[in-house]
Backbone as JSON, one array per atom type, in Angstrom:
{
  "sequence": "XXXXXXXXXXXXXXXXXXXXXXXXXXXXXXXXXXXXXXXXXXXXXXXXXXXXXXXXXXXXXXXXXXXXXXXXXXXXXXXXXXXXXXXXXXXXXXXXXXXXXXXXXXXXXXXXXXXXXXXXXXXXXXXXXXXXXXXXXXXXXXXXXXXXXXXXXXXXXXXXXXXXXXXXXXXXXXXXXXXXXXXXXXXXXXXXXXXXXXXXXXXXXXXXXXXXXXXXXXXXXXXXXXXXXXXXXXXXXXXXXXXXXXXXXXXXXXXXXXXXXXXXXXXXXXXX",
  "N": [[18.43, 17.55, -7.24], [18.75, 14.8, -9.62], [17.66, 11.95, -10.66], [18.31, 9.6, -13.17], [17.48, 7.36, -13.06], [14.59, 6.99, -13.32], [13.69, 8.01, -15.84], [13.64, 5.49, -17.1], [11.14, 4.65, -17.59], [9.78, 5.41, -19.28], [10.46, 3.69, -21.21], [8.55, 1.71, -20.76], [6.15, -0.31, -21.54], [3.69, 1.83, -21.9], [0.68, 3.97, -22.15], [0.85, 6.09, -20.3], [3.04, 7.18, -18.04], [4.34, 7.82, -14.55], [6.58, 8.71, -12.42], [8.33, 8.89, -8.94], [10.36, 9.6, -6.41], [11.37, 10.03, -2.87], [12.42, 11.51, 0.14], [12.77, 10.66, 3.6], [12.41, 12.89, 5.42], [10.91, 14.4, 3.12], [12.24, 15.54, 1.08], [12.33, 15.33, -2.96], [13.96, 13.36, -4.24], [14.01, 12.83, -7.58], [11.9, 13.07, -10.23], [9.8, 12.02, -12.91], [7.94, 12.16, -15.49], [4.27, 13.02, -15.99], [3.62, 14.22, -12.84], [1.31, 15.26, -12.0], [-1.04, 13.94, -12.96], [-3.92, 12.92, -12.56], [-4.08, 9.01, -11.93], [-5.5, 6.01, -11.68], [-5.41, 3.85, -8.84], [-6.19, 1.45, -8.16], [-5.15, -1.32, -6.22], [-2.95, 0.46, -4.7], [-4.72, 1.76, -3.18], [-5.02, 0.54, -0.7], [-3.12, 0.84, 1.48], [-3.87, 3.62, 1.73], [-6.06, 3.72, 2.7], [-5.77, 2.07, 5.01], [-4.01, 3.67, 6.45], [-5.71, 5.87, 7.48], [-7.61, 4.19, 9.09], [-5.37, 3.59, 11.15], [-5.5, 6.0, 11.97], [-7.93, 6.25, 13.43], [-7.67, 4.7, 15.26], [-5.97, 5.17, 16.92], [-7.26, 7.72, 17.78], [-9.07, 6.56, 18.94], [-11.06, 5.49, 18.15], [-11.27, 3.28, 17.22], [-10.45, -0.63, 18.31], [-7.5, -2.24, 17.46], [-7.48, -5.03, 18.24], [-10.47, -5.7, 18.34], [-13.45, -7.12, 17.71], [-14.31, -7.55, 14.13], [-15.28, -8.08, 10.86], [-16.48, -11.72, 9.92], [-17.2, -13.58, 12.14], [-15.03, -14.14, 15.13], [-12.79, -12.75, 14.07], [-10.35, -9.49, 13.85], [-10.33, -6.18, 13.68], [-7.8, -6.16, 13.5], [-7.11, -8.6, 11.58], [-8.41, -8.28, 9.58], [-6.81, -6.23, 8.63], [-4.59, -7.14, 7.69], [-5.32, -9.53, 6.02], [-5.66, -11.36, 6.62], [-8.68, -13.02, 7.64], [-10.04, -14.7, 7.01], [-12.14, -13.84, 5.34], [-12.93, -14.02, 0.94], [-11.24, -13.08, -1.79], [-12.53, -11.73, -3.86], [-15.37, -11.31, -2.57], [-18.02, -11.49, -0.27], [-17.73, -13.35, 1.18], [-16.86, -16.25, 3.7], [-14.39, -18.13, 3.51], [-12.34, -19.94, 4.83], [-10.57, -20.44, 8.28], [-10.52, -17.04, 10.8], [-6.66, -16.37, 10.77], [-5.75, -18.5, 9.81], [-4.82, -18.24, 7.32], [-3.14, -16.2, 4.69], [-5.56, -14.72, 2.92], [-5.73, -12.6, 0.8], [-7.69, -10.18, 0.48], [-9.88, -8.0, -1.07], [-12.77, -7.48, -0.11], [-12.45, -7.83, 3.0], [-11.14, -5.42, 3.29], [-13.24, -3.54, 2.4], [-15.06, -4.28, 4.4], [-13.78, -3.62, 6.35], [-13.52, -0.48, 5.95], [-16.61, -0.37, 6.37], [-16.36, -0.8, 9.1], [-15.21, 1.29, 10.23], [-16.02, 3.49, 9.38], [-19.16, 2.94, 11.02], [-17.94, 3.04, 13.38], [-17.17, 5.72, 13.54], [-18.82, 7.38, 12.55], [-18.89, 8.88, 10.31], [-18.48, 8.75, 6.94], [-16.39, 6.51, 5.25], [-14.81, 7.52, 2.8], [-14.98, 10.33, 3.36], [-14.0, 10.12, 6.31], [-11.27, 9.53, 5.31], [-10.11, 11.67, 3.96], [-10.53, 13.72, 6.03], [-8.75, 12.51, 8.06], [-6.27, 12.3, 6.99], [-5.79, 12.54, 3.91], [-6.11, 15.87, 3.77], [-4.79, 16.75, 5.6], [-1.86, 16.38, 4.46], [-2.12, 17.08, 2.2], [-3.22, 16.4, 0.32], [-5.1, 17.06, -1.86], [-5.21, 15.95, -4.57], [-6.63, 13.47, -4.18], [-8.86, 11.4, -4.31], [-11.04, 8.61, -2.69], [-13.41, 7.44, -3.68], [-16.16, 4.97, -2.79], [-15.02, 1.33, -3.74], [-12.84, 1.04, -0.19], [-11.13, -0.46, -0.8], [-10.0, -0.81, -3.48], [-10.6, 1.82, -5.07], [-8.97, 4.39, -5.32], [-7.66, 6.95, -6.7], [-5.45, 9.08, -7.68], [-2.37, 11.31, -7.55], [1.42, 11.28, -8.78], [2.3, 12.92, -7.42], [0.87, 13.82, -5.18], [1.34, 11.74, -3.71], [3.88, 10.99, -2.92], [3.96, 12.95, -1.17], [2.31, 11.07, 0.83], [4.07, 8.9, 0.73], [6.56, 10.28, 2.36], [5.28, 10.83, 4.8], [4.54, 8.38, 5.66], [7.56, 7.1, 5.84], [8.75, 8.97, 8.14], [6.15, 9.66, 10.28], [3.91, 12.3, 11.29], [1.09, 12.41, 11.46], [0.56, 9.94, 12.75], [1.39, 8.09, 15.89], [4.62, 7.19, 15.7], [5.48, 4.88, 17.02], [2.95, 3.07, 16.24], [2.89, 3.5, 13.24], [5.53, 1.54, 13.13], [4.75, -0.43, 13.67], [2.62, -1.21, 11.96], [4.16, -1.86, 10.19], [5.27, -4.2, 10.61], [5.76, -7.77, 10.84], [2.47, -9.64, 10.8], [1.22, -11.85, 12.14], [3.02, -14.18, 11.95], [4.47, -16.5, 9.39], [2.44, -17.34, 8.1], [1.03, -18.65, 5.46], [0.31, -18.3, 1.94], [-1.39, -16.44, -1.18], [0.52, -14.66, -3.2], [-0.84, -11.82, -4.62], [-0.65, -11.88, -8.65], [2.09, -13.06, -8.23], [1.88, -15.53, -7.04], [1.75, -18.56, -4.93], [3.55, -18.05, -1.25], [5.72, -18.65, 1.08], [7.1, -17.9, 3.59], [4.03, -15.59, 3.6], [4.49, -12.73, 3.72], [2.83, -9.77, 5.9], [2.09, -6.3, 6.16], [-0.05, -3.98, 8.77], [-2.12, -3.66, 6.88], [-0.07, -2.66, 5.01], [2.13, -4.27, 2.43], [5.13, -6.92, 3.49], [8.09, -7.06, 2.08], [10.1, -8.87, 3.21], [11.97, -12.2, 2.64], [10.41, -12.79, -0.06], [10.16, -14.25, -2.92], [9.37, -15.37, -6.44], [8.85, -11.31, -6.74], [7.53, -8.39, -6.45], [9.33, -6.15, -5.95], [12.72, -5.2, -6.48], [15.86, -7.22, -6.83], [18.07, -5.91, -4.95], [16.08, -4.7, -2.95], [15.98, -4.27, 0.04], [15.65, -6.4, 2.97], [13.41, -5.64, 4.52], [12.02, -4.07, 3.49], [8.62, -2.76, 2.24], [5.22, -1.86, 1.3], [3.09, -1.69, -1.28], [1.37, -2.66, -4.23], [-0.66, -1.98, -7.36], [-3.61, -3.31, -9.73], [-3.82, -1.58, -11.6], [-1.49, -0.7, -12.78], [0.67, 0.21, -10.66], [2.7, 1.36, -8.4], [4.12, 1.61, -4.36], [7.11, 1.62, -2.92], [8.49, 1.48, 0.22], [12.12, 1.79, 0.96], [13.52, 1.25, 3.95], [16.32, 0.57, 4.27], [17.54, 1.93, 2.66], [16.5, 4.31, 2.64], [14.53, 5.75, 1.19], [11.64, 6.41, -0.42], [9.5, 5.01, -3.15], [7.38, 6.27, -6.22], [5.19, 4.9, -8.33], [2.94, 5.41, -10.92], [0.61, 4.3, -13.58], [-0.82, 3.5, -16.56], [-1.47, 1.26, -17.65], [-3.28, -2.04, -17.23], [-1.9, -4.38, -14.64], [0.46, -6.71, -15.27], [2.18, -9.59, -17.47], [4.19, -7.05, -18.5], [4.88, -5.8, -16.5], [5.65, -7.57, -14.15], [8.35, -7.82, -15.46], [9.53, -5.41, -16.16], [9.45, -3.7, -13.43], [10.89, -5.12, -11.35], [13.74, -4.53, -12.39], [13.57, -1.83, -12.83], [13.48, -0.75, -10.03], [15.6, -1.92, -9.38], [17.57, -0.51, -10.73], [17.18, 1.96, -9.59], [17.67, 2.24, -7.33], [20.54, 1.1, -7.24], [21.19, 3.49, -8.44], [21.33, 5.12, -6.54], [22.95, 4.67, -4.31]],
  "CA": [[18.99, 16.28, -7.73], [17.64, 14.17, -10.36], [17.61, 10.63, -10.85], [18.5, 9.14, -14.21], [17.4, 5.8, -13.58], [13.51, 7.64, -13.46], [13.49, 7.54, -17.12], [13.26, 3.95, -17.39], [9.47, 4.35, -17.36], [9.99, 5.86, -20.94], [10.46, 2.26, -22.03], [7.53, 0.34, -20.24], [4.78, -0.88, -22.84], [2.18, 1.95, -21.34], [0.57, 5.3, -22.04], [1.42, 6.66, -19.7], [3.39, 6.9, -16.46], [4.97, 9.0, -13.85], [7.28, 8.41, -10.59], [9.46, 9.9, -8.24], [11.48, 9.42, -5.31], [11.0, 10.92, -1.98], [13.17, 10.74, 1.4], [11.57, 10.84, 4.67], [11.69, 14.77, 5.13], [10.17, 15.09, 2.12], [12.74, 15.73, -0.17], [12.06, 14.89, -3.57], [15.15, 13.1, -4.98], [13.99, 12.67, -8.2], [10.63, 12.64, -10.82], [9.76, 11.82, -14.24], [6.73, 12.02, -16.05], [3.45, 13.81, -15.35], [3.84, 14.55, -11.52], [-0.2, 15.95, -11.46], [-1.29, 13.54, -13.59], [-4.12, 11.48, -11.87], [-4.1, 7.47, -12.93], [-6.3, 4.75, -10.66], [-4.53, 3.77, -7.76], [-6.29, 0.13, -7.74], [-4.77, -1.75, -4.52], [-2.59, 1.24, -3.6], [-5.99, 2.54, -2.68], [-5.25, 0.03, 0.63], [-2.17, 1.83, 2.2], [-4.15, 4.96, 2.13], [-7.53, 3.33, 3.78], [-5.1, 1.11, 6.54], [-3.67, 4.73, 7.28], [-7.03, 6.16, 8.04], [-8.48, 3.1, 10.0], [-4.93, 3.6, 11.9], [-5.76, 7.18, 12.54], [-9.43, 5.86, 13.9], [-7.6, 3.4, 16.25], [-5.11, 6.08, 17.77], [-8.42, 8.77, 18.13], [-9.95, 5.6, 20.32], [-13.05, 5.18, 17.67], [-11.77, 1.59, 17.34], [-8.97, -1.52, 18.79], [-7.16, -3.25, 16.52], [-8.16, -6.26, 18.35], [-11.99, -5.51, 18.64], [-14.51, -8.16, 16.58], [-14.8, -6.81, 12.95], [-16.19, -8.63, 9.87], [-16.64, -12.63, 10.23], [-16.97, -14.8, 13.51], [-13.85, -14.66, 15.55], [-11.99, -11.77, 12.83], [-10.86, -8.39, 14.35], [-9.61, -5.33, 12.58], [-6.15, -6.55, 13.05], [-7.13, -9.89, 10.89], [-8.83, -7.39, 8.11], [-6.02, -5.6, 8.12], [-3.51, -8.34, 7.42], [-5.53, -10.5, 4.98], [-6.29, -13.0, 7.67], [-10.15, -12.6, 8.59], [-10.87, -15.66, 6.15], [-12.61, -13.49, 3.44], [-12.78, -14.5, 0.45], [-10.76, -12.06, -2.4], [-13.52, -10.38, -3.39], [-17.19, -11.88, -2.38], [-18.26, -11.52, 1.01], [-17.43, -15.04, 1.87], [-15.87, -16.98, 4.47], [-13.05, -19.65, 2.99], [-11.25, -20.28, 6.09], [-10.89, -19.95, 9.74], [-9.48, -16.34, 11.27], [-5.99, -16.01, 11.26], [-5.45, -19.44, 9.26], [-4.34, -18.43, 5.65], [-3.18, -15.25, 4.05], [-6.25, -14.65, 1.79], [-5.61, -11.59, 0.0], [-9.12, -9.97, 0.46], [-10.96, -6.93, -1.41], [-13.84, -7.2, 0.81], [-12.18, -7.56, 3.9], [-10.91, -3.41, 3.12], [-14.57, -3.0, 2.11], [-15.64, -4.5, 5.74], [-12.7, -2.43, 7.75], [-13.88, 0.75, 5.49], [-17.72, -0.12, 6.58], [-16.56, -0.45, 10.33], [-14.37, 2.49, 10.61], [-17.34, 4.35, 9.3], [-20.23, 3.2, 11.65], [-17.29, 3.68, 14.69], [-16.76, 7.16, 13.9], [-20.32, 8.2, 11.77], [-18.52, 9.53, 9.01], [-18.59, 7.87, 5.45], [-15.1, 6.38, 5.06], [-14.17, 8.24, 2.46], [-14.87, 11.57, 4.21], [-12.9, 10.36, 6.89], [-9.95, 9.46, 4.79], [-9.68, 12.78, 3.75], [-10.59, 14.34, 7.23], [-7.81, 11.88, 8.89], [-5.12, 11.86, 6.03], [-5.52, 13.47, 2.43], [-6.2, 17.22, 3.93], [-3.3, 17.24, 6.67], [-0.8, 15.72, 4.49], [-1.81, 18.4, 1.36], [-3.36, 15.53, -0.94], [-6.17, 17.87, -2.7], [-6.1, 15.55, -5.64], [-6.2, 12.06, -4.28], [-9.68, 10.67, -3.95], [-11.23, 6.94, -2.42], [-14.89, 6.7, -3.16], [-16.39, 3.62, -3.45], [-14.73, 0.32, -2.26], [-11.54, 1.24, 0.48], [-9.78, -1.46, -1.21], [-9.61, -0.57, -4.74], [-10.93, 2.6, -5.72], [-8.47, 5.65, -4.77], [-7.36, 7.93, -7.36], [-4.4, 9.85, -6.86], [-1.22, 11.85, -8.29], [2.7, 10.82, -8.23], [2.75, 14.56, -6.44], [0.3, 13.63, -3.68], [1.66, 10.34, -3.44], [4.99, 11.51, -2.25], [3.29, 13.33, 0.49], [2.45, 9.99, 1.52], [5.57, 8.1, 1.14], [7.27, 10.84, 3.36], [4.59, 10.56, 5.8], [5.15, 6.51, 6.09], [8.6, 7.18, 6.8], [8.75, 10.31, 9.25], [5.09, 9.99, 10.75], [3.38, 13.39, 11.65], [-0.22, 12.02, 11.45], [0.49, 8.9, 13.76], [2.46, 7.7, 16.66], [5.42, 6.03, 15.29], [5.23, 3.08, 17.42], [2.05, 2.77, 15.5], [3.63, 2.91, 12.06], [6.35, 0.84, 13.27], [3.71, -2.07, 14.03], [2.16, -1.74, 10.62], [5.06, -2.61, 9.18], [5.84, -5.59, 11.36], [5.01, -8.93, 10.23], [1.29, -9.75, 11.46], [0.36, -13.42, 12.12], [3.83, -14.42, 11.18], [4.51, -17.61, 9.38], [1.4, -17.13, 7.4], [1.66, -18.71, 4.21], [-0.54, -17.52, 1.0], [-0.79, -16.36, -2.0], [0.31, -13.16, -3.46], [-1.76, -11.51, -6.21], [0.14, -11.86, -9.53], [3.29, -14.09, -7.85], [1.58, -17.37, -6.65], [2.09, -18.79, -3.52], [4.92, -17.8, -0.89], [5.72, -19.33, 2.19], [5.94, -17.37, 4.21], [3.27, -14.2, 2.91], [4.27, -11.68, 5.45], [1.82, -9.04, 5.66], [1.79, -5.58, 8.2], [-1.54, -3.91, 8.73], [-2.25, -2.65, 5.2], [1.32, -3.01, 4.06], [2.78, -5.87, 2.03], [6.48, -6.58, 3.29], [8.76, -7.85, 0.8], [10.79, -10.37, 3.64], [12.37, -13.22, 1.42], [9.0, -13.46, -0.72], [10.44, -14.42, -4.92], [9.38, -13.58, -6.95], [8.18, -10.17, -6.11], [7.61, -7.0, -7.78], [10.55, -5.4, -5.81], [14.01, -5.43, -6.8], [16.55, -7.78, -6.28], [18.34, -5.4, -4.44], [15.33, -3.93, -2.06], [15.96, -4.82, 1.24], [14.02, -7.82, 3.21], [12.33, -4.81, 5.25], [11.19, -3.09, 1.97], [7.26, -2.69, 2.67], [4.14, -1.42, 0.48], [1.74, -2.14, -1.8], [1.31, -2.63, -5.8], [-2.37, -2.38, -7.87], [-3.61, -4.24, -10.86], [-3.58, -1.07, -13.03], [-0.06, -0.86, -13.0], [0.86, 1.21, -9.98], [2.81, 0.51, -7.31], [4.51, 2.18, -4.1], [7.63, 0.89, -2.01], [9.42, 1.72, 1.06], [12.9, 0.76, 1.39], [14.18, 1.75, 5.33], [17.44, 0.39, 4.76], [18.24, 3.02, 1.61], [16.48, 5.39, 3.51], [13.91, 6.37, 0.28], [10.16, 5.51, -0.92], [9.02, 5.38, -4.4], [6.21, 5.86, -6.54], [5.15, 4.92, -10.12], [2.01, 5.23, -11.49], [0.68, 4.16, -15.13], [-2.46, 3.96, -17.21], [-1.78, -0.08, -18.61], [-3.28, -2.87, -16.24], [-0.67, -5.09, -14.38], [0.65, -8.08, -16.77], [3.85, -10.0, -17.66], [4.9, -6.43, -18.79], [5.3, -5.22, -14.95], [6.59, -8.86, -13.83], [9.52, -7.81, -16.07], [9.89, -4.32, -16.1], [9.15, -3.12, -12.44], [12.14, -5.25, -10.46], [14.69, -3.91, -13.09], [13.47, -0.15, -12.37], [13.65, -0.46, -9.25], [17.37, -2.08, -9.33], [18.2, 0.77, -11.12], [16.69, 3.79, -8.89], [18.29, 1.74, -5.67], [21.85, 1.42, -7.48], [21.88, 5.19, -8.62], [20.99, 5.74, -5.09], [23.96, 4.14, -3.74]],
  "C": [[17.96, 15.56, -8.6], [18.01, 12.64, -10.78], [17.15, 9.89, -12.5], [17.46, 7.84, -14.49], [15.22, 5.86, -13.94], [13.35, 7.33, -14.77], [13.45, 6.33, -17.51], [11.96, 3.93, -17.62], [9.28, 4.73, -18.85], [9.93, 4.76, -22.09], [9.35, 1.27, -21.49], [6.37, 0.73, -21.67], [3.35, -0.19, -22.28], [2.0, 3.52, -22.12], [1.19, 6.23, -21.49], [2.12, 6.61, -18.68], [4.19, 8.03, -15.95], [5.8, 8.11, -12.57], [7.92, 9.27, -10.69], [9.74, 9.26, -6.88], [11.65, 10.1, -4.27], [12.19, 10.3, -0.46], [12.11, 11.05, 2.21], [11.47, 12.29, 5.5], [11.25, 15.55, 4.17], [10.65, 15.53, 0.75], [12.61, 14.91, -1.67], [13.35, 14.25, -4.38], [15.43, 13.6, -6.58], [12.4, 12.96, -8.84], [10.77, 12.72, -11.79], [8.33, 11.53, -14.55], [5.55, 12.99, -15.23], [2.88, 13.81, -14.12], [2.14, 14.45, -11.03], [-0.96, 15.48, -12.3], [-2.38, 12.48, -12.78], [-4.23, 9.9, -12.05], [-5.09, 6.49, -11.53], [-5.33, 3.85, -10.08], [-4.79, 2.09, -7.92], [-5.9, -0.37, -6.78], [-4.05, -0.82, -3.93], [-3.5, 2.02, -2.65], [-5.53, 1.51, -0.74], [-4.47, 0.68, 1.81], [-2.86, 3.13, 2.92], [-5.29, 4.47, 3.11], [-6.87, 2.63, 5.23], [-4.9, 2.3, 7.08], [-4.45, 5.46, 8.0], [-7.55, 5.28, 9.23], [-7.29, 3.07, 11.22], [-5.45, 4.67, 13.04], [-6.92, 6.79, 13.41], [-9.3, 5.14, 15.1], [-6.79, 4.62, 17.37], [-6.21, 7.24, 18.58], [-9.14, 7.72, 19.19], [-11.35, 4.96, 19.61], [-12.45, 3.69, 17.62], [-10.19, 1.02, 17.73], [-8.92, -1.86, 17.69], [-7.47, -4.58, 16.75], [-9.6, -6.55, 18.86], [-12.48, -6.6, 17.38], [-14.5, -7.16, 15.19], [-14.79, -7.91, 11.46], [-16.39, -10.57, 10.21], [-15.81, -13.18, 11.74], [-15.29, -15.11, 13.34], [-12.61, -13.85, 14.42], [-11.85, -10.28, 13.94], [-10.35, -7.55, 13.12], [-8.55, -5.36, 12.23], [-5.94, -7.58, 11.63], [-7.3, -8.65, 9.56], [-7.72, -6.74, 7.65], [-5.03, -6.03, 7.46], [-3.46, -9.69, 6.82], [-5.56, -11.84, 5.81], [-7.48, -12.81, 7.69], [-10.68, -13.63, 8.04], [-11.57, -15.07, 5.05], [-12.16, -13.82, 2.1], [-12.15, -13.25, -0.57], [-11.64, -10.96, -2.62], [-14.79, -10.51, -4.03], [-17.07, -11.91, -0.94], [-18.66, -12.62, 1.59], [-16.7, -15.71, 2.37], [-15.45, -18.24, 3.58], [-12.37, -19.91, 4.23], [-11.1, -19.44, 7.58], [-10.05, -18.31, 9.56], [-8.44, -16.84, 11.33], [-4.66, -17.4, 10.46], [-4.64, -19.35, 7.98], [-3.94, -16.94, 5.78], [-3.64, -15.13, 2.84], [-6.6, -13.32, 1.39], [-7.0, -10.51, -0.54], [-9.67, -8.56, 0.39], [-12.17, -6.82, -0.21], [-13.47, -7.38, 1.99], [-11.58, -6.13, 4.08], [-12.11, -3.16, 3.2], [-15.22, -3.41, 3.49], [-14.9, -3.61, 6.77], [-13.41, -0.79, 7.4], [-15.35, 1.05, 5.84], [-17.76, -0.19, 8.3], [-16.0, 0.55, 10.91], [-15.67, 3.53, 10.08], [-18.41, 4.11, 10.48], [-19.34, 3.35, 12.78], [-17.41, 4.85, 14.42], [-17.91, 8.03, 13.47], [-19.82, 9.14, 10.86], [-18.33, 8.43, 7.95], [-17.19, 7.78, 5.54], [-14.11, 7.04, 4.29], [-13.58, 10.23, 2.57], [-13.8, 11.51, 5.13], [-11.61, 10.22, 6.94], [-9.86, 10.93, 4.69], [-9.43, 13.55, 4.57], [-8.95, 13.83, 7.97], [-6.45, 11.77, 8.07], [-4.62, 12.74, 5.44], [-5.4, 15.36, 3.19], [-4.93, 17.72, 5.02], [-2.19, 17.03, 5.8], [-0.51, 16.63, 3.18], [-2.53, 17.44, 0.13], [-4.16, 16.07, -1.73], [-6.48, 17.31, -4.26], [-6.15, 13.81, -5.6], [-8.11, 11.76, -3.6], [-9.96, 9.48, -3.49], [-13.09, 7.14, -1.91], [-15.23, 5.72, -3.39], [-15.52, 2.42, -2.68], [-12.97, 1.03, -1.67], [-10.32, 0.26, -0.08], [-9.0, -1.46, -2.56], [-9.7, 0.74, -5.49], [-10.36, 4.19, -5.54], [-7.97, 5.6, -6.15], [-6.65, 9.0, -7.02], [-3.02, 10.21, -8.09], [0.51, 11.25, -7.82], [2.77, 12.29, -7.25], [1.88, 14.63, -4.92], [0.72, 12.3, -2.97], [3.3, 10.58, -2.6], [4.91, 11.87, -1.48], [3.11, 12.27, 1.12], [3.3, 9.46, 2.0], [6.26, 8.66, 2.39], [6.66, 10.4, 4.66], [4.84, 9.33, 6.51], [6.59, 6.48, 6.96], [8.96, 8.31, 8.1], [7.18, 10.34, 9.36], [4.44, 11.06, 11.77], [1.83, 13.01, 11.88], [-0.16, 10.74, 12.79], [1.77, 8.8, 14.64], [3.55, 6.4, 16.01], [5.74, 5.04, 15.46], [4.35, 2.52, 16.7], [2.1, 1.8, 14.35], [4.68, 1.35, 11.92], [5.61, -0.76, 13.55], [2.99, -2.6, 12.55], [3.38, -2.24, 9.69], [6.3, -3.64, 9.63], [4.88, -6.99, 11.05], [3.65, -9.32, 11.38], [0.94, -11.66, 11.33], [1.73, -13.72, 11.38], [4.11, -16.18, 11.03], [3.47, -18.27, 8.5], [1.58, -17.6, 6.01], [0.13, -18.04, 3.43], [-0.37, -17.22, -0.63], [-0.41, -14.57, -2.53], [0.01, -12.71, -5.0], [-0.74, -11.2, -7.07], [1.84, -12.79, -9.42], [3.07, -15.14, -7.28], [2.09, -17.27, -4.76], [3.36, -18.44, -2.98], [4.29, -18.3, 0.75], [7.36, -18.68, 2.84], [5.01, -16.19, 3.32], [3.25, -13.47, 3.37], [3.45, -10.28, 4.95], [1.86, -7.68, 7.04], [0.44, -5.64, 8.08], [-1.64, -3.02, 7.38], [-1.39, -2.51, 4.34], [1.73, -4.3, 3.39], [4.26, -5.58, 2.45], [7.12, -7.45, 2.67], [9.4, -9.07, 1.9], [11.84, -11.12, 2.19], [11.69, -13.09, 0.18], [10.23, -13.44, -2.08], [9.54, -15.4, -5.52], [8.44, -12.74, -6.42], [8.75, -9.4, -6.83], [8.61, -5.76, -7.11], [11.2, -5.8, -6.62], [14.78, -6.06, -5.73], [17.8, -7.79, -4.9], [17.73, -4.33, -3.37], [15.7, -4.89, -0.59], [14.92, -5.78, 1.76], [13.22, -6.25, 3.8], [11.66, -3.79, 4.18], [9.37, -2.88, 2.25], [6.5, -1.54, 1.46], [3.5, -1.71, -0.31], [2.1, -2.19, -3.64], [-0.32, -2.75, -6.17], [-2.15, -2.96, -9.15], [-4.06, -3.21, -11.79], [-2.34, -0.34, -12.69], [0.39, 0.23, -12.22], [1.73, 0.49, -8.77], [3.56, 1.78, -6.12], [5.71, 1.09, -3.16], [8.47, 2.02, -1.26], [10.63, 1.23, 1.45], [13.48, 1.53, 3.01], [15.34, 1.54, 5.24], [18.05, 1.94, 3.48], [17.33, 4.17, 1.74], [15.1, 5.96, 2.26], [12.25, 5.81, 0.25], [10.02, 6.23, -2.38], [7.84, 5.25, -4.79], [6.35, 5.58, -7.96], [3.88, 4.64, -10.35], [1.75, 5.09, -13.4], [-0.55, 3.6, -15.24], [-2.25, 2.14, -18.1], [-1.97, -1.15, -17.13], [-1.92, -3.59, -15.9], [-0.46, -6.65, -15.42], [2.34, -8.06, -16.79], [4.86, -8.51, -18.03], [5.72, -5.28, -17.25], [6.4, -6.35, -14.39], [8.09, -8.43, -14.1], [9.97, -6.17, -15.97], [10.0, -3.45, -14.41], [10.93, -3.86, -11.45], [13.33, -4.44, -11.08], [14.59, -2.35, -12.6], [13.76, 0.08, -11.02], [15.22, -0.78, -8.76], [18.0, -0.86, -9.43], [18.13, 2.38, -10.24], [17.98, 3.14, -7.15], [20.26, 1.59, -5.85], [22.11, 2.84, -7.91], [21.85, 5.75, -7.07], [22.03, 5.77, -4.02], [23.93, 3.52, -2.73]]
}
């Protein structure tokens, strides 16, 4: 099967780009553009590092509610853009648990305590705990856990599936990361301003109400996943049963704002 509405990416204002369309056994609905093409993941890099630091919590190397980066923060807070960090300087703005502050260095503090719990370099044990079970062989994350993964629409699909049908984790697990954390949380969200509420799982963004947002108008409230600021993004919708990816080589800008909900209208109405 192939999915028409895929070609939409043909018209965004970029070099390059790729997606595709995956169910949760893996089937590939749909793809367009260069599949094995790698592009800089930017914030989707967080999905993949939360999934790791899950794996780390299920193995016993760490709680989700154990102390981890600033007074009164655990790994749950880091995970869910509560811990008070500041976006991205290793500085307290606000109490635990108080704001949803959208924080680079709170990944870069979860990625430096999931390392000294387990004594592997974080990005080793992404790969150990993730990329190598799941088949990712061209998806890298050296450097910070929050921004710096590198990855294909063809390993990225391995993911998506994974998210929805979890083989790597206990699905109660999953099912927690993508339950609102600290709910009620207001904030802001990078590139759409403030939202009230900012619901957040552990490593996931979930769409809820939030508008604007770089879903579609037609993604379900339980829609969940992530977007980066060089023009990448991934979503899960549970109610239409699919996850997508799209990667592309032009930073994020008014030309995503506008182009990204429309594509995704379109992949979710061919979808039926």
């Amino acid at each position: 099967m192939s999915l028409e509405s895929l070609a939409l990416i043909d018209n965004w204002p970029v070099p390059t780009a790729a997606a595709a369309v995956v169910r949760a056994d893996g089937a590939v609905l749909g793809s367009h553009g260069p599949g094995d093409r790698a592009f800089a993941l930017a914030s989707v890099s967080k999905p993949l590092a939360a999934y790791a630091a899950l794996v780390a919590y299920e193995e016993g190397a760490i709680e989700l509610d154990e102390p981890a980066g600033p007074a009164g923060s655990t790994v749950r807070h880091l995970l869910a853009h509560t811990s008070g960090l500041a976006f991205d300087e290793h500085r307290v703005t606000s109490a635990p648990g108080e704001r949803r502050l959208y924080s680079n260095a709170g990944f870069e503090v979860l990625g430096e305590h999931v390392a000294k719990a387990t004594d592997i370099p974080f990005a080793e044990y992404l790969r150990q705990a993730v990329l190598d079970p799941l088949g990712m062989g061209s998806t890298t994350l050296d450097g910070s856990p929050a921004k710096d993964g590198v990855s294909t629409v063809d390993d990225l699909v391995r993911f998506a599936a994974e998210v929805q049908a979890p083989r790597l984790l206990d699905p109660r697990t999953v099912a927690e990361a993508m339950t609102v954390q600290f709910p009620g949380t207001k904030g802001v969200l990078p590139g759409y301003g403030h939202q009230k509420p900012n619901d957040w799982g552990l490593g996931f963004e979930i769409r809820d109400s939030k508008s604007p947002h770089w879903t579609g108008s037609s993604s379900s409230s339980g829609t969940f996943g992530h977007f980066g600021q060089s023009g990448t993004f991934l979503w899960v919708d549970p109610v239409a049963g699919v996850a997508c990816v799209a990667l592309a080589d032009r930073a994020f800008g008014p030309w995503a704002v506008e182009a990204w909900p429309v594509f995704t209208d379109a992949v979710l109405a061919e979808l039926g």
